[in-house]
C-alpha positions in Angstrom: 0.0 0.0 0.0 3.1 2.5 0.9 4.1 1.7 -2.3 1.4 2.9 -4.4 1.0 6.4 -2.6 3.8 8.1 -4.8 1.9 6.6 -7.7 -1.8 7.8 -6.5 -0.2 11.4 -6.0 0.8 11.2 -9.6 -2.1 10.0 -10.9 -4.5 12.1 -9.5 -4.1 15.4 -10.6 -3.7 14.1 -14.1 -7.4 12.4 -13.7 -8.7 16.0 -12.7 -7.4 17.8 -15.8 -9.2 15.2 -17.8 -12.8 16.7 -16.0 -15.9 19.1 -17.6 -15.1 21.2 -20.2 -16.8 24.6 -19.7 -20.5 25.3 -20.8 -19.0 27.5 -23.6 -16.3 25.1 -25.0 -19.2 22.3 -25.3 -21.6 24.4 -27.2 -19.2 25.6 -30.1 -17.6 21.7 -30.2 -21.3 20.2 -29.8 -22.7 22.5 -32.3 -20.1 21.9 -34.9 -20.6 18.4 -34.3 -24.3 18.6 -34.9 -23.6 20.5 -38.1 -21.5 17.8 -39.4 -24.4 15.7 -38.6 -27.0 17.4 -41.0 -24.5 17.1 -44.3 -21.0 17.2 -45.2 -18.4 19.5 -45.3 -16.0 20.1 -48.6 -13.3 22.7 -49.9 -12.1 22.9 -53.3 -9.0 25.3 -53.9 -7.4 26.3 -57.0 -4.7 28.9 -57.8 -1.5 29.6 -60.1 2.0 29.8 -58.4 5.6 29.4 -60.0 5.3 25.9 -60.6 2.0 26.3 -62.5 -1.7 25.7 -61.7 -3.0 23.8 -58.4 -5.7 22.3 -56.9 -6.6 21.4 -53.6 -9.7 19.6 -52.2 -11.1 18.3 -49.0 -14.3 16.1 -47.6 -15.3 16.1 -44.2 -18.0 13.4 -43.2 -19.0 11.8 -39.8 -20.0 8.6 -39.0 -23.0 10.4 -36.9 -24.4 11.9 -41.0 -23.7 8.1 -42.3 -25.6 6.9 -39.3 -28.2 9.3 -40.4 -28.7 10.6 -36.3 -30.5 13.3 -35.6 -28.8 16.7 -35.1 -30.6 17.5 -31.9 -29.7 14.3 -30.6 -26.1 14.6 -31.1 -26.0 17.7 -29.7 -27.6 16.6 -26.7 -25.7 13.4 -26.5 -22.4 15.6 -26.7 -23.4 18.0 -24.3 -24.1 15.7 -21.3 -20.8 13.9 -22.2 -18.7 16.9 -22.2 -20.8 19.0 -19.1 -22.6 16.6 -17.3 -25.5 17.8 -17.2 -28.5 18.7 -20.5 -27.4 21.9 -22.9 -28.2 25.4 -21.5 -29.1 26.5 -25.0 -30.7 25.0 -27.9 -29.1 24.3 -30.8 -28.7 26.7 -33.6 -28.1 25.2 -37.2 
């Protein structure tokens, strides 16, 4: 038991760092989230440098818009894991 002390005083302040993310932090990840639920997300990019012409392109899709879940429900979901506790405001699409 003496032996695991120096470990448990470690260990423990690293488990409280990993606690509730603040109200704020959880809506703007949550919403996003949500967002991503309802369709998703692409950039294309094209320009002309020195070396010639360029493209770029990107796709973002979750598995929660392949699972076809509801918006609000992710949200929710998202908010209780991150807070604890039910959103303090509704989501905005």
């Amino acid at each position: 038991m003496i032996r695991a002390l120096p470990l448990l005083v470690l260990v423990l302040p690293l488990l409280a760092a990993c606690g509730q993310v603040s109200e704020e932090n959880a809506y703007a990840q949550c919403s996003e989230r949500a967002r991503l639920a309802v369709q998703p997300r692409g950039e294309i990019g094209f320009g002309v440098g020195s070396d010639g012409p360029a493209a770029r392109g990107s796709v973002t899709i979750s598995s929660d818009f392949i699972a076809g879940r509801d918006p609000q429900v992710v949200y929710d979901n998202c908010f209780r894991q991150l807070t604890g506790a039910g959103p303090t405001r509704p989501l905005i699409l």
